[in-house]
N, CA, C and O atoms as CSV, one atom per row, in Angstrom:
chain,resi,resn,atom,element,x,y,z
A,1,UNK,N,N,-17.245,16.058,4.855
A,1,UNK,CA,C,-16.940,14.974,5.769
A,1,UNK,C,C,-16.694,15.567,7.160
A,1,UNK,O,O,-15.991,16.578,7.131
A,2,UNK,N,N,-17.003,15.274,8.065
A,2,UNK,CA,C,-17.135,15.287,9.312
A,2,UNK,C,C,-16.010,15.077,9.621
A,2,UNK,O,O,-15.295,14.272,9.025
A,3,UNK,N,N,-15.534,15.990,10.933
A,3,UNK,CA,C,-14.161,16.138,11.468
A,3,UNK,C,C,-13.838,15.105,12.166
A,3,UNK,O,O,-12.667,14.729,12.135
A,4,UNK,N,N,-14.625,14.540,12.808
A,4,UNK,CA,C,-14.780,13.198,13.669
A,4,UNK,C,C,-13.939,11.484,12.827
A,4,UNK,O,O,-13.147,10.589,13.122
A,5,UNK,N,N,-15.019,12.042,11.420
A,5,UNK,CA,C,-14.942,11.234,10.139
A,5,UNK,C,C,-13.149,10.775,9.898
A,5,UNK,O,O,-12.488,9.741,9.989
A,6,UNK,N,N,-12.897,12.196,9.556
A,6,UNK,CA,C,-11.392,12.261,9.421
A,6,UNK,C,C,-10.341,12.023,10.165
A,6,UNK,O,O,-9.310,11.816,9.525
A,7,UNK,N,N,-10.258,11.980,11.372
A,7,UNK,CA,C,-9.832,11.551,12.491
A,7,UNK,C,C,-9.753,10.183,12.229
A,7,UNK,O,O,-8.678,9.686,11.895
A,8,UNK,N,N,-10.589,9.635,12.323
A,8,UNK,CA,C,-10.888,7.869,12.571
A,8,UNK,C,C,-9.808,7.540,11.056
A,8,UNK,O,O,-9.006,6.606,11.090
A,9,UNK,N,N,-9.913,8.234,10.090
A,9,UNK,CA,C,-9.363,7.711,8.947
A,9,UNK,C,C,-8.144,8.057,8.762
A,9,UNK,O,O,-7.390,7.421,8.026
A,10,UNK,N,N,-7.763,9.224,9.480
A,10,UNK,CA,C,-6.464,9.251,9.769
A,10,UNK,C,C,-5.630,8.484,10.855
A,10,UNK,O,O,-4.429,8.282,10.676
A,11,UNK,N,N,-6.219,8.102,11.872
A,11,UNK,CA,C,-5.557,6.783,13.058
A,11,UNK,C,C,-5.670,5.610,12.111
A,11,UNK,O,O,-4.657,5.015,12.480
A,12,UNK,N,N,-6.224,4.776,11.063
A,12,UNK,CA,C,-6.408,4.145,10.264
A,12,UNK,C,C,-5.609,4.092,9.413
A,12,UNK,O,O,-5.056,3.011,9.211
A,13,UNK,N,N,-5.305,5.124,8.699
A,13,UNK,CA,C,-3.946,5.004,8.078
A,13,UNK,C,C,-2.753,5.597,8.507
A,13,UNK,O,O,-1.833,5.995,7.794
A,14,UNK,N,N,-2.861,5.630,10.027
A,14,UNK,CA,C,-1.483,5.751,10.817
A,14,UNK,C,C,-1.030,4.353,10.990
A,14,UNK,O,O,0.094,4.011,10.624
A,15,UNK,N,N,-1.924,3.478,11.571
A,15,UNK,CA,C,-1.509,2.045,11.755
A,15,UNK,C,C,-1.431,1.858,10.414
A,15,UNK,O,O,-0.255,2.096,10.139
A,16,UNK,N,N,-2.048,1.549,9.359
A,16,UNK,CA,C,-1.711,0.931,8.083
A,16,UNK,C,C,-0.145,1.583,7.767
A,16,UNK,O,O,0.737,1.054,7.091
A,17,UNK,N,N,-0.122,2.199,8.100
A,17,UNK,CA,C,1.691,2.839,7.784
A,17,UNK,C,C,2.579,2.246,8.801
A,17,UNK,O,O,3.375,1.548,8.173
A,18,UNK,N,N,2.834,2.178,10.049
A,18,UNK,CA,C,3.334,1.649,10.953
A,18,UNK,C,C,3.542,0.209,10.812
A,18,UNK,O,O,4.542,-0.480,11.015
A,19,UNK,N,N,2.063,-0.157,10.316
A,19,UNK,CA,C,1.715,-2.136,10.053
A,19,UNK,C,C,3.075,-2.484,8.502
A,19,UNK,O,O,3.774,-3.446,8.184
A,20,UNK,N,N,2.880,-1.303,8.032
A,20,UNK,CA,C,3.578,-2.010,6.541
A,20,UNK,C,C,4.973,-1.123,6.790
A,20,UNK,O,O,5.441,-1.054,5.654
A,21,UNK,N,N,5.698,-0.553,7.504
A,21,UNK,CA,C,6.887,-0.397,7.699
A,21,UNK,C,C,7.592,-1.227,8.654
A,21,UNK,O,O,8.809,-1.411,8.683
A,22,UNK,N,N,6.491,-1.838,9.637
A,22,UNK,CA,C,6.995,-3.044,10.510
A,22,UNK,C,C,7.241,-4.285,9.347
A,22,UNK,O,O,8.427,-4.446,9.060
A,23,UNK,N,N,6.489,-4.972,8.808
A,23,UNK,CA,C,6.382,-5.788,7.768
A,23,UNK,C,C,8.243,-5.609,6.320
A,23,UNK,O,O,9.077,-6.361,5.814
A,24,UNK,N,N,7.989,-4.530,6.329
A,24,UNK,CA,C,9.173,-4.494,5.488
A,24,UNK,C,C,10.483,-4.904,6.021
A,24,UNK,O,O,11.381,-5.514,5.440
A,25,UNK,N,N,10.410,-4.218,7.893
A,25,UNK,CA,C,11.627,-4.607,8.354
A,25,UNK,C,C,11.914,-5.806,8.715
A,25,UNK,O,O,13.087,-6.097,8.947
A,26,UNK,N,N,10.965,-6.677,8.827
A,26,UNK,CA,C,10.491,-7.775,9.052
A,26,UNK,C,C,11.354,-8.421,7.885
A,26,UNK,O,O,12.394,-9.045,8.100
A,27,UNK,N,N,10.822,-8.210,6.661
A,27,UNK,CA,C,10.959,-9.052,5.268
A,27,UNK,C,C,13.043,-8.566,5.081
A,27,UNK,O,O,13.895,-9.380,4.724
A,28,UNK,N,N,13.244,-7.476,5.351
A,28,UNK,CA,C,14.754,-7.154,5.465
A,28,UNK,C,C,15.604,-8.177,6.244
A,28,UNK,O,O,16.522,-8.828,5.746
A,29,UNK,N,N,15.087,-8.258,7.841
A,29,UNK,CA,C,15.660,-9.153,8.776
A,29,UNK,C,C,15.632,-10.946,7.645
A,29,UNK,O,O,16.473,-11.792,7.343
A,30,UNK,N,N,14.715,-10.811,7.481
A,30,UNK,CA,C,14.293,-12.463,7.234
A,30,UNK,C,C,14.826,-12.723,5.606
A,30,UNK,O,O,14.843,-13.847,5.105
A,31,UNK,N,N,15.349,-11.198,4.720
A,31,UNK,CA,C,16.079,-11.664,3.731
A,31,UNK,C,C,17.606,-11.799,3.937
A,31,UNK,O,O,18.431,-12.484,3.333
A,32,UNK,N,N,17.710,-11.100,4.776
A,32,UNK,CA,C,19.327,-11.505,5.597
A,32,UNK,C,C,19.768,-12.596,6.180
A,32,UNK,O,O,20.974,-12.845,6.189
A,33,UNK,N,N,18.670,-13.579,6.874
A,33,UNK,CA,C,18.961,-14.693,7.815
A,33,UNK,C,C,19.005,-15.417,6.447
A,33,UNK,O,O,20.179,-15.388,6.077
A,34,UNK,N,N,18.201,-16.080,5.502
A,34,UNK,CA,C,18.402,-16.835,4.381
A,34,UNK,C,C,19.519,-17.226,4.056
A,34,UNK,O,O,19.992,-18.357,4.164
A,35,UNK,N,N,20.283,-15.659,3.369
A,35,UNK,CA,C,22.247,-16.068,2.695
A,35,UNK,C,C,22.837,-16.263,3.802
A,35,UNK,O,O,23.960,-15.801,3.602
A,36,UNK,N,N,22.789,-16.807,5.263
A,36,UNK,CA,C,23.648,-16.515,6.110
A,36,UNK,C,C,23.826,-18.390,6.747
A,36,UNK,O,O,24.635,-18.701,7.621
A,37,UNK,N,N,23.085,-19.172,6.209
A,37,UNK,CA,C,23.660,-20.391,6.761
A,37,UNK,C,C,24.577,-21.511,6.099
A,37,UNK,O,O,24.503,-22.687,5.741
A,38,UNK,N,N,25.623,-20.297,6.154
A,38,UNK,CA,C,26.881,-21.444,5.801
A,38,UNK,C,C,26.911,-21.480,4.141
A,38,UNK,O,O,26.364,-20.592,3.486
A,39,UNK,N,N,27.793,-22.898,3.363
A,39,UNK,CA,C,27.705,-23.367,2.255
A,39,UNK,C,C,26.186,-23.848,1.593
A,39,UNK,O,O,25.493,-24.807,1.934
A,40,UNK,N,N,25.952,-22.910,0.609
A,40,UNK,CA,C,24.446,-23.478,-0.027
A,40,UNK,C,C,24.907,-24.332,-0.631
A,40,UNK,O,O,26.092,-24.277,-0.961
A,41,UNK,N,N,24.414,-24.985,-0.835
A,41,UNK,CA,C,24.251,-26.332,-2.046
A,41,UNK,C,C,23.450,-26.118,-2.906
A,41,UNK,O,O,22.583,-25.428,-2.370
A,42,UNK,N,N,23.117,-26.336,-4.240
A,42,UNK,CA,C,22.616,-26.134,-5.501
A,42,UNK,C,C,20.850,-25.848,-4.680
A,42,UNK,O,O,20.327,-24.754,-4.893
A,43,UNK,N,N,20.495,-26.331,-4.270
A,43,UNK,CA,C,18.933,-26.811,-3.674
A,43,UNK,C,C,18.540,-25.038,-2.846
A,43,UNK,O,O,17.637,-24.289,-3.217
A,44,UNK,N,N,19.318,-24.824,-1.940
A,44,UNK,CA,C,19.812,-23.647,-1.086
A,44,UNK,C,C,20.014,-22.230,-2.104
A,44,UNK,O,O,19.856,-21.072,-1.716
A,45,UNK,N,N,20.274,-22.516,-3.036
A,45,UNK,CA,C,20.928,-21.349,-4.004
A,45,UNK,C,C,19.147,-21.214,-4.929
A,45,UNK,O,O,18.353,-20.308,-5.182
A,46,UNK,N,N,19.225,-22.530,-5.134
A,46,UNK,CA,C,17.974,-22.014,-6.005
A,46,UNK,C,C,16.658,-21.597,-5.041
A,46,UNK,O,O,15.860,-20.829,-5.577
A,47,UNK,N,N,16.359,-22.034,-3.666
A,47,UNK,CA,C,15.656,-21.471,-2.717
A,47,UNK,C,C,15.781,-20.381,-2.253
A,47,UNK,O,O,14.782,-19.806,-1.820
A,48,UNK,N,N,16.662,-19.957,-2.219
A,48,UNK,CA,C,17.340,-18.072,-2.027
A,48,UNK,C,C,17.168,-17.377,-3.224
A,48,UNK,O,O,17.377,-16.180,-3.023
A,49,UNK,N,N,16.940,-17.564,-4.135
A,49,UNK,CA,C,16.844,-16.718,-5.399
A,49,UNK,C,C,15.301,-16.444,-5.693
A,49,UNK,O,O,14.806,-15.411,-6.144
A,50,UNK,N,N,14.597,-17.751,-5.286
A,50,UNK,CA,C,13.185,-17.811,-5.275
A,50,UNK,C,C,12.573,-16.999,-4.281
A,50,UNK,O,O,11.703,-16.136,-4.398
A,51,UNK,N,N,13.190,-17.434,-3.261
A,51,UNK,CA,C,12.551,-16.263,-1.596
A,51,UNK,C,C,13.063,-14.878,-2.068
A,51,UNK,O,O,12.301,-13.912,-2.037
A,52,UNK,N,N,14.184,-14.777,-2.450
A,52,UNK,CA,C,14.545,-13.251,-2.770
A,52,UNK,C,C,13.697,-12.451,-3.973
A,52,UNK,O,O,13.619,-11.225,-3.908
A,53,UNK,N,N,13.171,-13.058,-4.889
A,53,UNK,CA,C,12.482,-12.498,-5.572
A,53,UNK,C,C,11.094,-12.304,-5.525
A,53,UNK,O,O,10.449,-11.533,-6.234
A,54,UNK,N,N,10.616,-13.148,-4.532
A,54,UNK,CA,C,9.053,-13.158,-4.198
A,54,UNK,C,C,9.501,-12.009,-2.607
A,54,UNK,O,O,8.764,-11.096,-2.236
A,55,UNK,N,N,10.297,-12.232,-2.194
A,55,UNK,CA,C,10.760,-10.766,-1.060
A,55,UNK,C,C,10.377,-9.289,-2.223
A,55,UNK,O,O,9.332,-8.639,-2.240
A,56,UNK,N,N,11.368,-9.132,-2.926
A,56,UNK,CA,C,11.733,-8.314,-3.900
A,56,UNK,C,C,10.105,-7.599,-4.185
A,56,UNK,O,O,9.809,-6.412,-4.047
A,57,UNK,N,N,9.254,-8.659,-4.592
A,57,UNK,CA,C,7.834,-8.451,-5.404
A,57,UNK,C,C,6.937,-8.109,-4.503
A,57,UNK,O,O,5.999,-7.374,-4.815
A,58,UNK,N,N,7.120,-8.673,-3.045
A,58,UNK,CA,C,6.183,-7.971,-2.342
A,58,UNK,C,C,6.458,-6.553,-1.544
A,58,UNK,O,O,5.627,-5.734,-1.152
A,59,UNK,N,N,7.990,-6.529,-1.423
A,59,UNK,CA,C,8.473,-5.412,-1.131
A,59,UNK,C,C,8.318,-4.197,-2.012
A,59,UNK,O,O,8.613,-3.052,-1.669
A,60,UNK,N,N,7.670,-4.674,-3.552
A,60,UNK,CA,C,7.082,-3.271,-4.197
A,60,UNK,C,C,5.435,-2.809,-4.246
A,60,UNK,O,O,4.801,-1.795,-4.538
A,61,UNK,N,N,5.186,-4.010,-3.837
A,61,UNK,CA,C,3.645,-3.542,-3.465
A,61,UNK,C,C,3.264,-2.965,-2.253
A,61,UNK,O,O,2.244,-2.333,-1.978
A,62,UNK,N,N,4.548,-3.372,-1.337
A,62,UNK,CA,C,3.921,-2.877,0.051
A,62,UNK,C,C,4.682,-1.293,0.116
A,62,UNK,O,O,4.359,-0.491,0.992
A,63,UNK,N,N,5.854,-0.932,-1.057
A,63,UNK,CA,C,6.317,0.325,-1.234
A,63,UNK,C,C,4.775,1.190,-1.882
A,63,UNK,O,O,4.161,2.025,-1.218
A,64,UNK,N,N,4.580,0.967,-2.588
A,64,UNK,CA,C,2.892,1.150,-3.434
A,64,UNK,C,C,2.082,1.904,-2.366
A,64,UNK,O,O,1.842,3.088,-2.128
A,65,UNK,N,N,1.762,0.718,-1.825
A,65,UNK,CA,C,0.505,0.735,-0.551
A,65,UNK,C,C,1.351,1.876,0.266
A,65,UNK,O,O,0.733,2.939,0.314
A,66,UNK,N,N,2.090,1.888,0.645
A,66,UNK,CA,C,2.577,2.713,1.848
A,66,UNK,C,C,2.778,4.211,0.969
A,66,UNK,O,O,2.258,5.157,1.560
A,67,UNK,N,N,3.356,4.517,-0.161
A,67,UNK,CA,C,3.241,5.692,-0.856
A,67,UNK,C,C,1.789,6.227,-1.070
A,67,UNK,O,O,1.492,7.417,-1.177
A,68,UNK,N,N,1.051,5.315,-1.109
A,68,UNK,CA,C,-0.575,5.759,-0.925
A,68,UNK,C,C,-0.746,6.068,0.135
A,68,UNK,O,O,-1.283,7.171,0.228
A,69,UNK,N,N,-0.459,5.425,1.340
A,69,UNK,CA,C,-0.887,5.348,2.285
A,69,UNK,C,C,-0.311,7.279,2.559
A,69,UNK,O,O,-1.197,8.087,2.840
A,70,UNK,N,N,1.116,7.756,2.438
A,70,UNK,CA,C,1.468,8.342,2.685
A,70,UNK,C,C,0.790,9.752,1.774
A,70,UNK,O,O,0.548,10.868,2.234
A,71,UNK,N,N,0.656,9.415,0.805
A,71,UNK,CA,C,-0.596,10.239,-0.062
A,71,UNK,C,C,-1.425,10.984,0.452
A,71,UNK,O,O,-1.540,12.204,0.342
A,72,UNK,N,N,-2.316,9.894,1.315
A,72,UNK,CA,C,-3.932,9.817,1.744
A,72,UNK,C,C,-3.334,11.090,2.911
A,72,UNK,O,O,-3.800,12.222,2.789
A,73,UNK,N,N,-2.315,10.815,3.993
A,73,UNK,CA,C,-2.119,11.494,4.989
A,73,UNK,C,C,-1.745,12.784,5.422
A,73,UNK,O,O,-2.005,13.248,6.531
A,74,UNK,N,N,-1.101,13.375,4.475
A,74,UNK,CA,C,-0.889,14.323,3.365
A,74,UNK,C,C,-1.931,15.361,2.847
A,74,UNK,O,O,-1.870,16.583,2.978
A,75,UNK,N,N,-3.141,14.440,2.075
A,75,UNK,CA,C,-4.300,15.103,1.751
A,75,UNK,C,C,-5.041,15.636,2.781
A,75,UNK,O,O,-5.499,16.779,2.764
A,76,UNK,N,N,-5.244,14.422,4.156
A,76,UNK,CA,C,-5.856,15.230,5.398
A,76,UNK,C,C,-5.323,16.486,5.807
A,76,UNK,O,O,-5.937,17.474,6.209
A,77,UNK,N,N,-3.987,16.303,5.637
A,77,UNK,CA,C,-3.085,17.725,6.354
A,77,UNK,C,C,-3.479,18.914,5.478
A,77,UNK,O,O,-3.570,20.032,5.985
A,78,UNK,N,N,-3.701,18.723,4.264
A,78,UNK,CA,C,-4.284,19.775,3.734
A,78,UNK,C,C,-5.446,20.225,3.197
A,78,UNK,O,O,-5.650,21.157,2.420
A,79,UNK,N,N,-6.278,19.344,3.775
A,79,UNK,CA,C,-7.830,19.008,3.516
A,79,UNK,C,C,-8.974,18.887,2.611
A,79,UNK,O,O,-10.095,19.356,2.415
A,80,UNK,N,N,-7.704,17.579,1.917
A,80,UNK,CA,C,-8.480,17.186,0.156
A,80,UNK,C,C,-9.186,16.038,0.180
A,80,UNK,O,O,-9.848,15.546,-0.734
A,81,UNK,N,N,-8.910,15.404,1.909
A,81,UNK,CA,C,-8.534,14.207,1.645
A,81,UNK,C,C,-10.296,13.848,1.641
A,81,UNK,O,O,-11.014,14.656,2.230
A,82,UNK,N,N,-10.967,12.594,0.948
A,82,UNK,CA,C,-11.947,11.759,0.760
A,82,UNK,C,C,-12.837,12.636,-0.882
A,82,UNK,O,O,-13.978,12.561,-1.338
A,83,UNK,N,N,-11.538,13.420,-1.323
A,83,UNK,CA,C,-12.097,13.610,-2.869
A,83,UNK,C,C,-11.194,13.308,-3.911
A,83,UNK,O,O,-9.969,13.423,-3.872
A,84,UNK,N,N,-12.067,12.816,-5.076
A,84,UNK,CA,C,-11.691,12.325,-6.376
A,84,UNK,C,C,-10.401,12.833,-6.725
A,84,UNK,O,O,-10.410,14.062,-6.651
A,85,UNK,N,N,-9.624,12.508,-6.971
A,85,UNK,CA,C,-8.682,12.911,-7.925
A,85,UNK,C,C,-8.608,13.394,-9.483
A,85,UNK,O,O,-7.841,14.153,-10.076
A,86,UNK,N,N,-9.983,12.460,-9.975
A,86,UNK,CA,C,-10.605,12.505,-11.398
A,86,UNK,C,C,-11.616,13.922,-11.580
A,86,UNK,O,O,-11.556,14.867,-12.366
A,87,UNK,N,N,-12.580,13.574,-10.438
A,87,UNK,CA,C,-13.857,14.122,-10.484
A,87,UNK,C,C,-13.991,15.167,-10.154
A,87,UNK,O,O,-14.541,16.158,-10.633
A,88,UNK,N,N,-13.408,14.931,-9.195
A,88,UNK,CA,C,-13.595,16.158,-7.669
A,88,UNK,C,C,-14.515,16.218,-7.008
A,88,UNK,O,O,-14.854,17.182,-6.322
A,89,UNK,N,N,-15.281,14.762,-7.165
A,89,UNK,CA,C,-16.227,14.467,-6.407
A,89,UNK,C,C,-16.500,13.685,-4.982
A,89,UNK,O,O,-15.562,12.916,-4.776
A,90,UNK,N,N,-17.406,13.641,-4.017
A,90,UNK,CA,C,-16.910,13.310,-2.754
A,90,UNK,C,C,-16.523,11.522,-2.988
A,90,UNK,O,O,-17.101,11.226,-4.033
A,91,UNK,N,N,-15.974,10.572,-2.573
A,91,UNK,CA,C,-15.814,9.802,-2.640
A,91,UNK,C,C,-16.434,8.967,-1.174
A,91,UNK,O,O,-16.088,9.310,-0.043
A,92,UNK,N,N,-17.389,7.841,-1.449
A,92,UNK,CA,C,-18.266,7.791,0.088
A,92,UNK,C,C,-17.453,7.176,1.416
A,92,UNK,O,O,-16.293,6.852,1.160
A,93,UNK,N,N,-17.689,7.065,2.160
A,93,UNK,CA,C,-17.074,6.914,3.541
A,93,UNK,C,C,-17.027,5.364,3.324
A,93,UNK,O,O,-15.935,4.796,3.311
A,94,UNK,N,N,-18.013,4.780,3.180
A,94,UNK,CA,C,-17.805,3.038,2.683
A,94,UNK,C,C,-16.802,2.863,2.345
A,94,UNK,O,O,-15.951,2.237,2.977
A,95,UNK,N,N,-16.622,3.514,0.968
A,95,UNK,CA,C,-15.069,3.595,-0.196
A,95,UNK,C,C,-14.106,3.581,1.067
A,95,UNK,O,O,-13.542,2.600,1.553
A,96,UNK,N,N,-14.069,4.515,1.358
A,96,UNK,CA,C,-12.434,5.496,2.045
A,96,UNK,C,C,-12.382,3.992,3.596
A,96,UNK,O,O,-11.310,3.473,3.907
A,97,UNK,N,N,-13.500,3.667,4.174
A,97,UNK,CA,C,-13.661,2.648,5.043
A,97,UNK,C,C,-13.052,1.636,4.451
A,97,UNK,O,O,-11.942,1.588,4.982
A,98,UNK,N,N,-13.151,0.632,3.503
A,98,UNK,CA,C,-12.466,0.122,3.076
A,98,UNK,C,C,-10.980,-0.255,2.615
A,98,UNK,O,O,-10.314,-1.269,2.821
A,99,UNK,N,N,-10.650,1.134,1.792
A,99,UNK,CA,C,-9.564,1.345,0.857
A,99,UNK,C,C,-9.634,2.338,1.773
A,99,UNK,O,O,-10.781,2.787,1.773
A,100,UNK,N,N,-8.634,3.125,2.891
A,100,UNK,CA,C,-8.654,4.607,3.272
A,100,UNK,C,C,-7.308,5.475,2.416
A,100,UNK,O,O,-7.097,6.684,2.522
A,101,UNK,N,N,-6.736,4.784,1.815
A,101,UNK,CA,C,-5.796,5.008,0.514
A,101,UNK,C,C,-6.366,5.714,-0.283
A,101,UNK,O,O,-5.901,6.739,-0.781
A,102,UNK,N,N,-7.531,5.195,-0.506
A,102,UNK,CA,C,-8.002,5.547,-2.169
A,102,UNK,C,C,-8.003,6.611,-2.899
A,102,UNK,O,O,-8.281,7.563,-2.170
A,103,UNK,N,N,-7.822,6.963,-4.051
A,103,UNK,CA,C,-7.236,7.999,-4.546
A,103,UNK,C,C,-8.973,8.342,-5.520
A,103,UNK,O,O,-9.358,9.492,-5.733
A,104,UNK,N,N,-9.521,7.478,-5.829
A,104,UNK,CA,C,-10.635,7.869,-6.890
A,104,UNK,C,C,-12.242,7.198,-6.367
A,104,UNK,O,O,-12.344,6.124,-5.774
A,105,UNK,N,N,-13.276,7.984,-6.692
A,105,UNK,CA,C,-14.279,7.252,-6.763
A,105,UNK,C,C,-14.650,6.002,-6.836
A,105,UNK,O,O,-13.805,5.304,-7.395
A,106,UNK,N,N,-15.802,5.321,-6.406
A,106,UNK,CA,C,-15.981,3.657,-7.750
A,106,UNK,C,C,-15.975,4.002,-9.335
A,106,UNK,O,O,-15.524,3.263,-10.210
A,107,UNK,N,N,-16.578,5.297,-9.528
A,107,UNK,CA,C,-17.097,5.242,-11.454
A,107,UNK,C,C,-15.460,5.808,-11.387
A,107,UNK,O,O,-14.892,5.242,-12.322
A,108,UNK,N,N,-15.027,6.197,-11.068
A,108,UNK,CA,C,-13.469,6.795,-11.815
A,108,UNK,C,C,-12.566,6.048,-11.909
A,108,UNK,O,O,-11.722,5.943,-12.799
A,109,UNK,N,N,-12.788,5.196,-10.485
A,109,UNK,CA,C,-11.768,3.941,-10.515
A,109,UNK,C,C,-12.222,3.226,-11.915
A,109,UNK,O,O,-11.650,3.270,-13.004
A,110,UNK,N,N,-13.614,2.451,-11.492
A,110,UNK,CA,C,-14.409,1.705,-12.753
A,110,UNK,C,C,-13.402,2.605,-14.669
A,110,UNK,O,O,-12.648,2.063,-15.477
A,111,UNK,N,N,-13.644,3.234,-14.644
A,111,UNK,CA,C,-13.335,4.012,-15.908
A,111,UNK,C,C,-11.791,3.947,-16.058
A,111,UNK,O,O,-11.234,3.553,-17.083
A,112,UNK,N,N,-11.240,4.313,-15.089
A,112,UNK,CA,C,-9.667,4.037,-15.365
A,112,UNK,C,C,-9.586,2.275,-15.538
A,112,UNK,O,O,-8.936,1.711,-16.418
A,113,UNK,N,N,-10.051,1.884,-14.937
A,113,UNK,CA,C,-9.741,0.019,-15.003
A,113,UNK,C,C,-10.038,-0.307,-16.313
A,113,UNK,O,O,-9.264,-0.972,-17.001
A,114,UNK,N,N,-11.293,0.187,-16.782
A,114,UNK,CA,C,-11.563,0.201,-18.221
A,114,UNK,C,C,-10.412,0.675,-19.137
A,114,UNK,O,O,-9.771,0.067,-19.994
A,115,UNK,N,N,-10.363,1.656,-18.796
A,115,UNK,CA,C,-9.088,2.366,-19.711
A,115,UNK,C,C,-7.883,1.783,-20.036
A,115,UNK,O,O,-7.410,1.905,-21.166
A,116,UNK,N,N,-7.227,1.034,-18.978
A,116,UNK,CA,C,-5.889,0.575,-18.782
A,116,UNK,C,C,-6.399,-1.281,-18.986
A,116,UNK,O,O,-5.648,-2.224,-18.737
A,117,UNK,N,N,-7.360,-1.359,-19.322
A,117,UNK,CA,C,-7.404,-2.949,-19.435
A,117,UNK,C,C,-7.356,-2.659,-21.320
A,117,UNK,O,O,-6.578,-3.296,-22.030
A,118,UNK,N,N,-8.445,-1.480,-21.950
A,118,UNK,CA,C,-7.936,-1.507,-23.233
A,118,UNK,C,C,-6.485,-1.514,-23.583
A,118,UNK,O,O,-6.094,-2.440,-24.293
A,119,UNK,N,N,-5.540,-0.510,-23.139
A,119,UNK,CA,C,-4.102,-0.923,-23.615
A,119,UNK,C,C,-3.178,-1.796,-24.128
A,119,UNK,O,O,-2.009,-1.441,-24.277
């Protein structure tokens, strides 16, 4: 991969890291304002438990994404990054364009999805 290549995919998942640590603090501020107006009433209590847990659920996917993210950035620094994890094969620029996270091929991904859907 081209040094040029890597560059672009590393400013790419600089903002994707920045974008989803803004977002979290975001979802922090806005789970704080919720418990803070006054006496809930039954209606209020069960709307705070609901927002807090759909907070909760996306706050582990965007922990996910950002541990990838932090993965991927990592691999550039030591210059693994746009190969398989499975294979050790190159993984194409389309892929990494897309997903610049990505940890596996399409057939490795494909094969693990297989794998973990038998379970």
């Amino acid at each position: 991969m081209k040094a040029q290549d890597v560059e672009n995919f590393k400013r790419k998942l600089l903002d994707m890291r920045r974008d989803l640590l803004g977002q979290v603090e975001k979802k922090k501020i806005y789970s704080k304002e919720i418990g803070e107006d006054g006496i809930p009433d039954s209606g209020d209590v069960a709307a705070y438990s609901y927002s807090k847990e759909v907070l909760m659920g996306l706050g582990e996917n965007e922990r996910n994404k950002l541990r990838l993210v932090e993965e991927a950035l990592a691999k550039i620094d030591d210059g693994l990054y746009g190969v398989c994890e499975r294979c050790d094969g190159q993984i194409p620029a389309k892929r990494l364009d897309l997903l610049p996270f990505t940890r596996h091929c399409v057939q490795c991904q494909s094969e693990l999805e297989k794998e973990n859907a038998a379970l």
